[in-house]
Every structure is written in structure tokens, then in C-alpha cells.
C-alpha positions as CSV (number, residue, x, y, z in Angstrom):
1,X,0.0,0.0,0.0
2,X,3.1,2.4,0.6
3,X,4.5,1.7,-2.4
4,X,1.1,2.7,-4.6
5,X,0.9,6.0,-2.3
6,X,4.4,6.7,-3.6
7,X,4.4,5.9,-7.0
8,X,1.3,7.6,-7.1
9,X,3.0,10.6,-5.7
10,X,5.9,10.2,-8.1
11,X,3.1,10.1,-11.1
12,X,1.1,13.4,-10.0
13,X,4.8,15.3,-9.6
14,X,5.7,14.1,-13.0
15,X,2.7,15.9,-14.2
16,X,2.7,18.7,-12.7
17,X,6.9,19.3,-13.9
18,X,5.4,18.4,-17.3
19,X,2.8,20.8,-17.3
20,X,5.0,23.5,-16.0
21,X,7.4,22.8,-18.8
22,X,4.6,22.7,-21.4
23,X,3.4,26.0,-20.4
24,X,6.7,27.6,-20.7
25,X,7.2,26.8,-23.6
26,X,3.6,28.5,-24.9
27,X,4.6,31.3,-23.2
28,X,8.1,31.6,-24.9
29,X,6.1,30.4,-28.4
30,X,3.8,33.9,-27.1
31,X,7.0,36.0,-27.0
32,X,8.8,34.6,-30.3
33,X,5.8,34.0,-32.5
34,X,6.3,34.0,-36.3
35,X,6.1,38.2,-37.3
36,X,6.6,37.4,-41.3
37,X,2.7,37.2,-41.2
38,X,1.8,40.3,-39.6
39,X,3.7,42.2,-42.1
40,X,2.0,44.8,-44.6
41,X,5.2,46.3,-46.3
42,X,8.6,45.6,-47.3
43,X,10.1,47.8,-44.3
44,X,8.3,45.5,-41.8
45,X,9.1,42.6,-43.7
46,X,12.6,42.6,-43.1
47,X,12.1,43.8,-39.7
48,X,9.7,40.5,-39.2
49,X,12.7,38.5,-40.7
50,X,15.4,39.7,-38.1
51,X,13.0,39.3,-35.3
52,X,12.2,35.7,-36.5
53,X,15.6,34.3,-37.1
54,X,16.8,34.8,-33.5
55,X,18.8,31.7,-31.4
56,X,17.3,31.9,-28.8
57,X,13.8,33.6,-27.2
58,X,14.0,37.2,-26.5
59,X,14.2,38.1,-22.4
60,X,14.0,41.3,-20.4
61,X,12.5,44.4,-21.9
62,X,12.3,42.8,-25.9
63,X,10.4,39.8,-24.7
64,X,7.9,42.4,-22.8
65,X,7.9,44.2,-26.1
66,X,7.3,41.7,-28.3
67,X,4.8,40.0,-25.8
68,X,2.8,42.8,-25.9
69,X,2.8,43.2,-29.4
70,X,1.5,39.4,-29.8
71,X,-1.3,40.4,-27.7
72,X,-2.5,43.0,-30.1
73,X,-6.1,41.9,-31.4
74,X,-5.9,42.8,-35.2
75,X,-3.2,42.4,-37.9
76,X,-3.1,45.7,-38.7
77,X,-2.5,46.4,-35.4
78,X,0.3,44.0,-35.4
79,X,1.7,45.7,-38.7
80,X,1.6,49.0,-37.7
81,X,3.5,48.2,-34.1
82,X,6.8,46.6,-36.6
83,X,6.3,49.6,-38.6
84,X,6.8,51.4,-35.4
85,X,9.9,49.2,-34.9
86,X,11.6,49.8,-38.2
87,X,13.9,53.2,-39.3
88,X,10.7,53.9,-41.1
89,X,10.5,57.9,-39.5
90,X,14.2,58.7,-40.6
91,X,13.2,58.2,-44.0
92,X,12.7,62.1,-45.1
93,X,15.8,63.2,-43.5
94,X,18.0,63.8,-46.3
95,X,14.9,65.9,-48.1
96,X,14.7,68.2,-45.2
97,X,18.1,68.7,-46.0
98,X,17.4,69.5,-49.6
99,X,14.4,71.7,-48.8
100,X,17.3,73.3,-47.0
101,X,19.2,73.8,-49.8
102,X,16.1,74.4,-52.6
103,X,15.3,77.7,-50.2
104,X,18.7,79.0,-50.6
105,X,19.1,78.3,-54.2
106,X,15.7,80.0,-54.7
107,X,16.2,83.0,-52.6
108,X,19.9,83.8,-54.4
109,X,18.4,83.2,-58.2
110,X,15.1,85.2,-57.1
111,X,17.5,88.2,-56.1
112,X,19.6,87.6,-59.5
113,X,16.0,88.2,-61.3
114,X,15.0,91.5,-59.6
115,X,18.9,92.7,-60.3
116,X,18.4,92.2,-64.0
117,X,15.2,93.7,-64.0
118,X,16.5,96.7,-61.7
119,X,19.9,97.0,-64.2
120,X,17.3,97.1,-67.5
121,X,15.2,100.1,-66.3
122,X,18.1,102.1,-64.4
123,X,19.6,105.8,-65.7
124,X,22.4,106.0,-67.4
125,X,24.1,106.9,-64.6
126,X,23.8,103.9,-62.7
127,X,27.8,102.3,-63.1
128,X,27.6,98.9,-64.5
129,X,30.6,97.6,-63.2
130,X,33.7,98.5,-61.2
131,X,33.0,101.2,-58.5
132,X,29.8,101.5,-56.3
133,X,28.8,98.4,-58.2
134,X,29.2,96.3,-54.6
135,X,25.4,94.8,-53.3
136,X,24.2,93.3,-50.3
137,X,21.3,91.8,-49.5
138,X,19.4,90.5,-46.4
139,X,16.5,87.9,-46.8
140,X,14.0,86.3,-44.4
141,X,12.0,83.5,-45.2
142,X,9.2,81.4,-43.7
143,X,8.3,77.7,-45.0
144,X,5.9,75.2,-44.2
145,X,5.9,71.8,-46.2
146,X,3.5,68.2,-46.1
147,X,5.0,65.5,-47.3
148,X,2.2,62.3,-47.9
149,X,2.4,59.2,-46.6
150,X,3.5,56.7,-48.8
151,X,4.7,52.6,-48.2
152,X,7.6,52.7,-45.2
153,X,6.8,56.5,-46.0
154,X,4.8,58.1,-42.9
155,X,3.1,61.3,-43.4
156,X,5.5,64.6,-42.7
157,X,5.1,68.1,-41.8
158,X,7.6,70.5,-41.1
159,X,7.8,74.1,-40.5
160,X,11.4,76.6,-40.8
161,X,12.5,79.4,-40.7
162,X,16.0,81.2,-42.6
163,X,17.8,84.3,-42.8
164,X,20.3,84.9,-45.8
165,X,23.1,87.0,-46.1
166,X,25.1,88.0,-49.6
167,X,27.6,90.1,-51.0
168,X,28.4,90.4,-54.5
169,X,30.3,93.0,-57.0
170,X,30.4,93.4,-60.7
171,X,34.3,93.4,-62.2
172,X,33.0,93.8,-65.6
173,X,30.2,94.9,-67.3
174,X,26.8,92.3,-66.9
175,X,28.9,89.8,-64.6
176,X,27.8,89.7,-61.6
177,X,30.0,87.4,-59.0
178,X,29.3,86.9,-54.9
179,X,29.2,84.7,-52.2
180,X,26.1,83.2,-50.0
181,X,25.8,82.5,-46.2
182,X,22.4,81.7,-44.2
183,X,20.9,79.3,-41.9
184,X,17.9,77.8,-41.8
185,X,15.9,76.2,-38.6
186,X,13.4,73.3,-39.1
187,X,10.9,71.3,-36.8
188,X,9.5,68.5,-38.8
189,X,7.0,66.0,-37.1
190,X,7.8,63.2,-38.7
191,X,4.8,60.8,-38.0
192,X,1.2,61.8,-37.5
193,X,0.3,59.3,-34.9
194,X,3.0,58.8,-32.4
195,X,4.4,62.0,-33.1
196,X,8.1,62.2,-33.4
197,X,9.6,65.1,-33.8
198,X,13.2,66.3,-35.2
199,X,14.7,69.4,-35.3
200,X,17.1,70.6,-37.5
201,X,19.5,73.3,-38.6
202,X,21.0,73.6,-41.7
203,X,24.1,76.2,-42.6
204,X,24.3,76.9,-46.2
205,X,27.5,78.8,-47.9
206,X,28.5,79.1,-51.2
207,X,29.1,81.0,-54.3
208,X,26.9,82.4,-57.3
209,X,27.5,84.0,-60.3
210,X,25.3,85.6,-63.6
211,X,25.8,86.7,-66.9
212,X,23.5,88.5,-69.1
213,X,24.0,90.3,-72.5
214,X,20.6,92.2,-72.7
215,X,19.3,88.6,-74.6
216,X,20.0,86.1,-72.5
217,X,21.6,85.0,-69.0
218,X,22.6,82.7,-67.4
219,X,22.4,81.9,-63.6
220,X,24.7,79.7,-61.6
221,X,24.7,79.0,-57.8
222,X,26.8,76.2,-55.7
223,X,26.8,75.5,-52.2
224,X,27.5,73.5,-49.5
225,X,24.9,72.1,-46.8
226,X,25.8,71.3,-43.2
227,X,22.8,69.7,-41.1
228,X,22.9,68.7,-37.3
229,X,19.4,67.1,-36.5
230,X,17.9,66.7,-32.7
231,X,16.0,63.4,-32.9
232,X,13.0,62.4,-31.2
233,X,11.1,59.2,-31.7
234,X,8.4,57.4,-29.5
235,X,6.7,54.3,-30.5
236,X,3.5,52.9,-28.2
237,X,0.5,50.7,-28.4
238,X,-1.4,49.0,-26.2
239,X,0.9,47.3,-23.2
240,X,4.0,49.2,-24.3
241,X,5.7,52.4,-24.7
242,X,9.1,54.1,-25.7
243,X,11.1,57.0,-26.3
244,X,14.0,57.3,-28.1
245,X,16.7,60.3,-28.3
246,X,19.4,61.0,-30.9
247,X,22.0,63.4,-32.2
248,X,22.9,63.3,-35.5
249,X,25.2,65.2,-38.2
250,X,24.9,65.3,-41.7
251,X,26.2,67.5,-44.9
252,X,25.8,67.5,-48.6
253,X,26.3,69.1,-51.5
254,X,24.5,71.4,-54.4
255,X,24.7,73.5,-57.9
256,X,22.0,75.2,-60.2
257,X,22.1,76.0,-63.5
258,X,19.6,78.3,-65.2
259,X,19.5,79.8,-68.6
260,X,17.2,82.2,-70.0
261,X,16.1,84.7,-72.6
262,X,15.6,88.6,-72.0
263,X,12.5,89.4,-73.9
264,X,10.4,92.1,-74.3
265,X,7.0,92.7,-75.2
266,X,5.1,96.7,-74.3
267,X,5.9,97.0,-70.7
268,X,6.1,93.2,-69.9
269,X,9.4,91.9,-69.4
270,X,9.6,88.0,-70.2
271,X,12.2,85.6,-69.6
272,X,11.3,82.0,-70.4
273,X,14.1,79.5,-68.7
274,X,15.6,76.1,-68.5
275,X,17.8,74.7,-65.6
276,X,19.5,71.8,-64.5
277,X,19.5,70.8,-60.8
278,X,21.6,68.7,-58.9
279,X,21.1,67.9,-55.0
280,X,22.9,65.6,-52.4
281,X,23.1,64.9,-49.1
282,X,24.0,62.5,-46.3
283,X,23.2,61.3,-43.5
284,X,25.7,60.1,-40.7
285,X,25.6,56.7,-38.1
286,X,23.9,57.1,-35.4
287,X,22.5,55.2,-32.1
288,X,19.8,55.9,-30.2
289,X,19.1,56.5,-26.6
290,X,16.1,54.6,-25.1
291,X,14.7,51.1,-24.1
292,X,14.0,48.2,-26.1
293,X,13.1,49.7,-29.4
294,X,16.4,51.4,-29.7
295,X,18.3,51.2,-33.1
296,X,21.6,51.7,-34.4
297,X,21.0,53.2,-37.6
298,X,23.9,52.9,-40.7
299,X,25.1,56.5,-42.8
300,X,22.7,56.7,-45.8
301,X,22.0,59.4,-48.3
302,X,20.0,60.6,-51.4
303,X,20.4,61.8,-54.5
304,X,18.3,64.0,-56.9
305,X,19.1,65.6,-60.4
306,X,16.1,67.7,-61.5
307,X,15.2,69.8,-64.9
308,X,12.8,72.7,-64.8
309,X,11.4,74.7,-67.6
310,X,9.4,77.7,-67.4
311,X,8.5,81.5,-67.4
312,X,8.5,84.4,-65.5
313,X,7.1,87.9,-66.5
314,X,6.9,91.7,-64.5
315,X,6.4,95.0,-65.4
316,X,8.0,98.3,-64.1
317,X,5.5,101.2,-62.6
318,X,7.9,104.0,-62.6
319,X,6.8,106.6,-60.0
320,X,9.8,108.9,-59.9
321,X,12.3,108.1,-56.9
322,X,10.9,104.7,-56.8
323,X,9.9,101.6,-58.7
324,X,7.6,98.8,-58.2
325,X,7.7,95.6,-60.1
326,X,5.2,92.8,-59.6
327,X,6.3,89.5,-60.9
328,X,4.5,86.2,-61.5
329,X,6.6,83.1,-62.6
330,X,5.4,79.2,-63.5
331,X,7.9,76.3,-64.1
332,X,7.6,72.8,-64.2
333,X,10.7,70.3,-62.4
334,X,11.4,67.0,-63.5
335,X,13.5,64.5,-61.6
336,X,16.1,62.6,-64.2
337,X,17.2,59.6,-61.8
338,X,15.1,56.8,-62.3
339,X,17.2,55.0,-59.1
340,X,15.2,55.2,-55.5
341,X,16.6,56.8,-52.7
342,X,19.5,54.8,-50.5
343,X,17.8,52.2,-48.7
344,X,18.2,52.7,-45.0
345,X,20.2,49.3,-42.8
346,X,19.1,49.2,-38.8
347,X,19.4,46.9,-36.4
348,X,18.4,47.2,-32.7
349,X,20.8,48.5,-30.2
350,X,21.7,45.2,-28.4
351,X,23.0,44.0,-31.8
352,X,22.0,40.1,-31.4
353,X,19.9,40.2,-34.4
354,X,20.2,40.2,-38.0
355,X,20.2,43.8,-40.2
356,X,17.0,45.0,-41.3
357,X,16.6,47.1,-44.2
358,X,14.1,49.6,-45.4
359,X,13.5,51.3,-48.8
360,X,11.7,54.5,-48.8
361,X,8.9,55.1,-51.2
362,X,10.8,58.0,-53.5
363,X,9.1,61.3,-53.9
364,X,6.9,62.2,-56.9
365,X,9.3,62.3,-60.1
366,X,7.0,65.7,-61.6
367,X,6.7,68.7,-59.6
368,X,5.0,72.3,-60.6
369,X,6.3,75.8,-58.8
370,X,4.6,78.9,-58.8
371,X,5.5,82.2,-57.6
372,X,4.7,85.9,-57.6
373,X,6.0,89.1,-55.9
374,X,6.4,92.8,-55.5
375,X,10.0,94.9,-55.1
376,X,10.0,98.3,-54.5
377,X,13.2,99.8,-55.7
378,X,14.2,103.6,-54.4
379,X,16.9,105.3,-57.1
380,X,18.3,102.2,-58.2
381,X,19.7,101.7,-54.8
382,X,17.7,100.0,-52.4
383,X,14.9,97.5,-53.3
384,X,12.8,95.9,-50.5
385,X,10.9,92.5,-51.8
386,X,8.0,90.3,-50.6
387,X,7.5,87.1,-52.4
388,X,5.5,83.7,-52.7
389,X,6.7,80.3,-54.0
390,X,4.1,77.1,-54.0
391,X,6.0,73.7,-54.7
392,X,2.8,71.2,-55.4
393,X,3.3,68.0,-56.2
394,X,0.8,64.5,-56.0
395,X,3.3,63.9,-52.5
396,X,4.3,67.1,-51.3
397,X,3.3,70.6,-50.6
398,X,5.4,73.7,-50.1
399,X,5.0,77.2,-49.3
400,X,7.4,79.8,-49.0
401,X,7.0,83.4,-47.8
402,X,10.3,85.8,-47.7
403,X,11.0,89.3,-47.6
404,X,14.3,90.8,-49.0
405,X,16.1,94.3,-48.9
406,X,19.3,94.6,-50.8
407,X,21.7,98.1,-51.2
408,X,23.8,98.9,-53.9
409,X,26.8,100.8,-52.8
């Protein structure tokens, strides 16, 4: 009878060390579940992929993570939590960087326009080149841009703010040479529901020149772009929530060329135009601050070389000591790589997983800019200038708002 009792005994604690052992294991099947299937794009694809070729089941704050994840009830929920996960907010980075640089190229070749117009309508005593033939000019502007979301795209919307400084002399008659400096401030929040947010400032320098024979000009303008970006990304859903911090350099590189013909029709001054644009920049390494979501995130960097073709047209209301010239102008941009943007590599802080890789959706290839202003120029000397420029594309909007006063001395 002692010997049934025990092996009895023996029996039930077998059991129970089974069952224990079976329930473990659902609950590490619960934290290292299969996450190809809740996938919904290519970004959180590879992401899935990392997550499911781990050794060994995720502990500590991942398996907490990733447990909570599991428990989400949809699998669009599911989706949107790896989207979360992925590099998928750094993906507009280097544009904010190019809008950087499209303001400054735009603001120097909008000041180049409203000195040809000022030269074509001055006295003949107005020198032409050599002495008292040295300008400045001082520009503010205000932009505010919405990018669309796309696939591994979330939506963007970011508002800045610049001031320009140049200086430029004429050695010989219609050549006009200078140099550029200005900064620009940005605060972009890069994802619409868990609200990331990035701030950046750009410092652009460079040199511009412009040629014009009374028929035709042409407008060149370089630069260089250096960006230093404050990150800020939180990702949360139901059972879990983090913050992430990082600081992160990057530069890059750009050059505009513009030619044009000086036409004249009554009053109306046309000058119909095609250009050639060519933009770069890059994005440094960086690592994140933060719990379990943190990443490590690999340099990347775009690329963009852009036509335009268009028109621009103003008139000249002479009033004695001063003149005013409102301006409307329409072009249409291009993009002329067909390659996508650099894909972005990632890989969670810890670095006990595979890469994961993301591929942003490119912008739209076709863009049209319009724009229209008033200068008010006093003896040929001093011009003050408020202007408009719209950048609308299927993807993207932009507006920009500056105002300008150069001297002549």
C-alpha cells in the first residue's frame, strides 16, 4: 500500500513538472511567434525577418515588447506596431536637408532676377561695373511643407525658418560674381500618430554668379549644406511604450544652373528659362538612446538631379524716386534619376539580431512651382521684396513666404 501511495506521488509530480514545462514553452512560443505574417510592407518585412531568425527567445524588456505586441487583437495592429519598430521615420531626412538647400538656391536666383530687372530700367548713370557696383542683401523666409504618406513613408510636416546674407560685385560689365551664407531652422514631425519630432539646422555657404547680355543669361549657384538634427522618436501601443533620443550630423552638396532669354513685349518683361538641378546629401551613423526599441542606424544618403522649364514675366510702374515691379513666374521640375533613394540598414541597439533594411517610397518624379512678388526699388539703390513660391506636387506641398532688402553701394 506504501508503495502505490508513492508511486502515485511520483506520477502526480511528473505531471505537474510536465505541465509546467509545457506552459513555458507557450509562453516563450507567445514571446517569439512567427512576425513574417503580420507584415503589410517591405520595411516591416525585413524587420519580421530579423525578429524571426533569433537563437534563442527574446528576455527582459524585448520579450515584454514583443509580448505585448503578440497580444495585439488585429493584424493591422500587429503591422503598424513593426512599422513602429523599423527606421521607417528617418526616411525624409535627407529631403529636409534638400528643402534646405532648394530655399537658398531660390532665394539667391530670385535676387539675381529682380537685379536684371532693376539693371534694364536704371539711368544711365547707374555704373555697371567696377565702383559703387558692390550689393548686399538680407533675406528672411518662412516655410511650411506636407509630405504624404506613402509605403515605409509616414506622413511629414515640417515648418522653418531662414535668414540669408550676400555680398556680390560686378568686375565687368553684366557679370555679376558673390558669395552666400544663411541658416535655416526646421521642426518637422515626422509621424502623425506617435508624433516624433526632429529638429534641425541647416548652414548653407556658397558661391553664385550671372551673366546677361541684354538677350539672354545665365544663372549659376553652388553650395554646401551642413545639417545637425535633434531626434525624437516614440513608438507605443497598447501594453508598451518608448522614447528614443538622438543626435545626428549630416552634410551635402548642391549647384543650379539656369538659362534664359531677356524678352520684351510693351511694358512686360519675359524671360522663359531652363535649368538643371543637382542635389545631395547625407546622412551620418547614429544610435539611439532609449529602451528596447532602440536602433543603431547605418550613414545613408539621397540623390536627386532635377530639370525645370518655365517663365517668368513683370512690369516696371515707374513713380519717380521709386519703382515697383510685380512678378508672377510658372515652371515645371522633373526628376532625371530613375534610381530610388538609398535604402536605410538598422538593427536594434543590443545587436543580437540580424540587419533589417528599409527602402523609402521616392518622392513624386513631376513637380509644378509657382510664384509671384512685388520689389520696390528707391533710385536704383535700395529694393525691398516680398515674395511667394508654392512647390505642389501629388506627395508634397510647399509654401514659402520671404522678404528681402538689398543696397547697392
Amino acid at each position: 500500500m506504501f508503495k502505490a501511495k508513492m508511486k502515485f506521488r511520483r506520477f502526480v509530480y511528473r505531471g505537474l513538472a510536465v505541465a509546467a514545462l509545457l506552459g513555458a514553452a507557450g509562453m516563450t512560443a507567445a514571446h517569439a511567434a512567427p512576425y513574417g505574417p503580420y507584415a503589410s510592407t517591405p520595411g516591416e518585412a525585413s524587420l519580421a525577418s530579423s525578429l524571426d531568425s533569433a537563437n534563442s527567445a527574446p528576455v527582459g524588456d524585448r520579450a515584454a515588447m514583443l509580448q505585448s505586441l503578440d497580444a495585439l487583437p488585429t493584424t493591422a495592429q500587429r503591422a503598424d506596431a513593426l512599422g513602429q519598430l523599423s527606421a521607417r521615420n528617418y526616411s525624409l531626412l535627407p529631403r529636409l536637408s534638400i528643402q534646405s538647400m532648394d530655399s537658398a538656391d531660390r532665394e539667391i536666383r530670385s535676387y539675381l532676377v529682380e537685379r536684371r530687372n532693376i539693371a534694364s530700367s536704371a539711368s544711365p548713370d547707374v555704373p555697371v561695373s567696377g565702383d559703387r557696383t558692390i550689393n548686399m542683401m538680407l533675406v528672411g523666409g518662412l516655410k511650411q511643407a506636407t509630405y504624404k504618406g506613402r509605403i515605409d513613408r509616414p506622413e511629414a510636416k515640417s515648418d522653418s525658418r531662414s535668414v540669408r546674407f550676400a555680398i556680390d560685385v560686378s568686375p565687368v560689365k553684366n557679370l555679376i560674381v558673390g558669395a552666400t551664407l544663411g541658416i535655416d531652422g526646421i521642426d518637422a514631425k515626422l509621424d502623425s500618430g506617435q508624433k516624433p519630432r526632429i529638429t534641425a539646422f541647416n548652414t548653407n555657404i556658397g558661391p553664385y554668379a550671372s551673366f546677361n547680355n541684354g538677350k539672354f543669361y545665365i544663372d549659376a549657384t553652388a553650395g554646401y549644406n551642413f545639417s545637425e538634427f535633434k531626434l525624437r522618436r516614440q513608438v507605443g501601443w497598447s501594453g508598451f511604450s518608448d522614447r528614443m533620443r538622438a543626435n545626428v550630423d549630416g552634410d551635402g552638396w548642391h549647384a543650379t544652373t539656369e538659362v534664359g532669354a531677356m524678352l520684351r513685349a510693351a511694358s512686360i518683361k519675359l524671360q522663359p528659362f531652363v535649368g538643371l538641378q543637382y542635389r545631395y546629401a547625407d546622412i551620418g551613423g547614429f544610435m539611439e538612446g532609449g529602451g528596447a526599441a532602440s536602433l543603431e542606424v547605418a550613414s545613408y544618403r539621397t540623390k536627386s538631379l532635377r530639370s525645370s522649364i518655365g517663365a517668368r514675366a513683370s512690369a516696371t510702374i515707374d513713380t519717380g524716386s521709386w519703382a515697383i515691379r510685380p512678378s508672377v513666374e510658372a515652371q515645371w521640375q522633373r526628376e532625371l534619376r530613375s534610381q530610388p533613394d538609398s535604402r536605410i540598414e538598422a538593427r536594434f541597439v543590443a545587436r543580437d539580431l540580424d540587419i533589417f533594411t528599409l527602402n523609402p517610397t521616392r518622392l513624386a518624379r513631376d513637380a509644378a512651382l509657382l510664384s509671384a512678388g512685388a520689389s520696390a526699388t528707391y533710385n536704383s539703390r535700395t529694393t525691398f521684396r516680398l515674395g511667394y513660391t508654392g512647390e505642389l506636387s501629388s506627395d508634397r506641398h510647399v509654401h514659402a513666404a520671404v522678404l528681402s532688402v538689398s543696397r547697392r553701394f
